[in-house]
C-alpha positions in Angstrom: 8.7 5.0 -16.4 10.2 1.9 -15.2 8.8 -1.3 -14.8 11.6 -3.0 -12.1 13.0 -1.5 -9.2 16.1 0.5 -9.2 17.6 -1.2 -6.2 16.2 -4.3 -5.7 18.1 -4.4 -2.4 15.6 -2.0 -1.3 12.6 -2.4 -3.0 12.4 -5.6 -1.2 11.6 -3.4 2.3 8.1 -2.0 0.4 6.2 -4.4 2.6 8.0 -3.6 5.7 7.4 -0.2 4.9 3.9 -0.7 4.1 3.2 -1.8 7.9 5.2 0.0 9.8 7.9 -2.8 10.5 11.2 -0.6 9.5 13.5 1.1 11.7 13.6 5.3 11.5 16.4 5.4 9.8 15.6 2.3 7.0 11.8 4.1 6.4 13.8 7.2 5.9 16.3 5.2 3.3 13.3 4.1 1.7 11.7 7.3 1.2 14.4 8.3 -0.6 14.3 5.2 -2.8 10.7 6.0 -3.7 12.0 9.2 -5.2 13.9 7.7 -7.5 12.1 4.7 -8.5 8.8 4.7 -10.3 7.9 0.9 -9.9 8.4 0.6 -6.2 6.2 4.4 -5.7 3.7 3.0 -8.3 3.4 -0.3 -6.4 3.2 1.9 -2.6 0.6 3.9 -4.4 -1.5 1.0 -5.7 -1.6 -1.0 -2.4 -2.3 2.7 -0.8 -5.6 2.6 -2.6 -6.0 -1.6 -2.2 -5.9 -1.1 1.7 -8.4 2.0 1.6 -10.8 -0.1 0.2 -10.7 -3.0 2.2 -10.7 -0.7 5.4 -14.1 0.9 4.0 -15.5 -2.7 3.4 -14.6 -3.7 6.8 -15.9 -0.8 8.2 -18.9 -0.9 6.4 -19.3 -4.2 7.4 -19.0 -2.8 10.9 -15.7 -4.8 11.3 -16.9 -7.8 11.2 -14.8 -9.9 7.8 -17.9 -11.7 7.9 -20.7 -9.9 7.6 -22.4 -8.7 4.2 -21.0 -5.7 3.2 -23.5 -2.8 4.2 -22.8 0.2 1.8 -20.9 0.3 -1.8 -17.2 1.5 -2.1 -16.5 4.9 -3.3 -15.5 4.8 -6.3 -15.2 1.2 -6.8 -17.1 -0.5 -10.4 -20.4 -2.4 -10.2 
């Protein structure tokens, strides 16, 4: 496994990517990149899970940021 990006050039879109910001054609570019570079598919994969688990403590928080957080996360350590 590697530990830096391949191509640099675009592993800097992973954000972009992440929220929906990139054209067709530069998601699609990207895709393939993730094929070919662990550390940018390890690091889509790990903020994959990061954003699931805020989204269930925001929704059990009944979207309010704010608000105690009503039930536990799946999965997540006490």
């Amino acid at each position: 496994m590697n530990d830096s990006c391949v191509d640099p050039g675009l592993g800097r879109l992973l954000v972009e990517y992440e929220c929906g910001l990139l054209s067709p054609g530069e998601a699609f570019r990207f895709e393939v990149h993730l094929l070919d570079c662990d550390a940018c598919f390890r690091d889509l994969v790990q903020d994959t899970a990061v954003a699931a688990v805020l989204a269930h403590r925001l929704a059990a928080r009944g979207g309010d940021p704010h608000s105690p957080a009503a039930a536990p996360v799946p999965g997540a350590r006490s």
